[in-house]
MIGULUM-246584 format. One record per residue (C-alpha): residue in three letters; x, y, z; residue number from 1. Coordinates in nm, 3 decimals, decimal comma. Each point is the difference from the previous one (the first is absolute). Layout:
# residues N
> ala X Y Z NUM
...
//
This chain:
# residues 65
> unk 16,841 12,655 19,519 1
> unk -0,261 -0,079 0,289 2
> unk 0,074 0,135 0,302 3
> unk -0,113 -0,231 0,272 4
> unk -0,133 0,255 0,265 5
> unk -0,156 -0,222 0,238 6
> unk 0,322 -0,162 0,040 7
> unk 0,167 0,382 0,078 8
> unk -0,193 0,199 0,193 9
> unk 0,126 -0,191 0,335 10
> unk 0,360 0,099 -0,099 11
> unk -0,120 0,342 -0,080 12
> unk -0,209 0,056 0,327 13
> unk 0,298 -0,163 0,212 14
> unk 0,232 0,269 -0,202 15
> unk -0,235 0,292 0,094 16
> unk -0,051 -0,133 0,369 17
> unk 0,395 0,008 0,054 18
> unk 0,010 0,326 -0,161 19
> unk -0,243 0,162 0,252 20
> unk 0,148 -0,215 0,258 21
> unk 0,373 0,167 -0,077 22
> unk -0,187 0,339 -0,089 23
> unk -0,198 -0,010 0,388 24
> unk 0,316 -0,070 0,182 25
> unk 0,237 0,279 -0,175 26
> unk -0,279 0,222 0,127 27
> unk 0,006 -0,104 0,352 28
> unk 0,358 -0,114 0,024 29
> unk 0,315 0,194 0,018 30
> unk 0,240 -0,089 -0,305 31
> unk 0,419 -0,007 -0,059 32
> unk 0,171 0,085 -0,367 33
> unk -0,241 0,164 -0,206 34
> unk -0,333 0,234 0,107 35
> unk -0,313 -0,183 0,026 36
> unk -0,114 0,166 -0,324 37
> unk 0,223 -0,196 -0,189 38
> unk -0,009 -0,373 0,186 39
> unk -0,387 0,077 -0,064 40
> unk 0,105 0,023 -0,380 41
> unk 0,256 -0,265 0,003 42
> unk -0,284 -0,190 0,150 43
> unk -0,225 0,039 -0,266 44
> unk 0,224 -0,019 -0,284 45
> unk 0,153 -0,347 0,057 46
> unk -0,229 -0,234 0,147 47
> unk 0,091 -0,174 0,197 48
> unk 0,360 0,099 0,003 49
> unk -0,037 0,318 0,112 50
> unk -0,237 -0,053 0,313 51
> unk 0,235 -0,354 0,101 52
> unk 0,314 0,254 -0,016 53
> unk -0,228 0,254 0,215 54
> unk -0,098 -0,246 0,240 55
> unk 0,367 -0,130 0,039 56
> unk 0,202 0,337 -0,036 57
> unk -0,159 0,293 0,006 58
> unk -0,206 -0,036 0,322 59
> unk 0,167 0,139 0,342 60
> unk 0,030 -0,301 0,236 61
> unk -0,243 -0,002 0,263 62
> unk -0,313 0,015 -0,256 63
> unk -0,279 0,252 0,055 64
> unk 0,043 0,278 0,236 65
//
């Protein structure tokens, strides 16, 4: 089987942009449930589950300090 890559590597550059996008604001954002060790994980793991979920429940309200 072919992959087509050219067809991919938007959806895989959009994946890693979120990624650092949910990894940059655990660093400068204070976080409820979990330590920021693991929403950095969760994250990673389950794109883009994991950083929607972080966005929408595991930051404190108020954003960045």
């Amino acid at each position: 089987m072919d992959i087509p890559w050219a067809a991919l590597a938007p959806v895989i550059v959009a994946a890693l942009a979120f990624v650092g996008y949910c990894w940059f604001d655990i660093s400068r954002s204070d976080v409820r449930y979990l330590p920021k060790w693991a929403w950095a994980v969760i994250c990673l793991l389950s794109v883009p589950m994991g950083g929607i979920v972080y966005l929408l429940v595991g930051r404190e309200p108020g954003g960045a300090r």
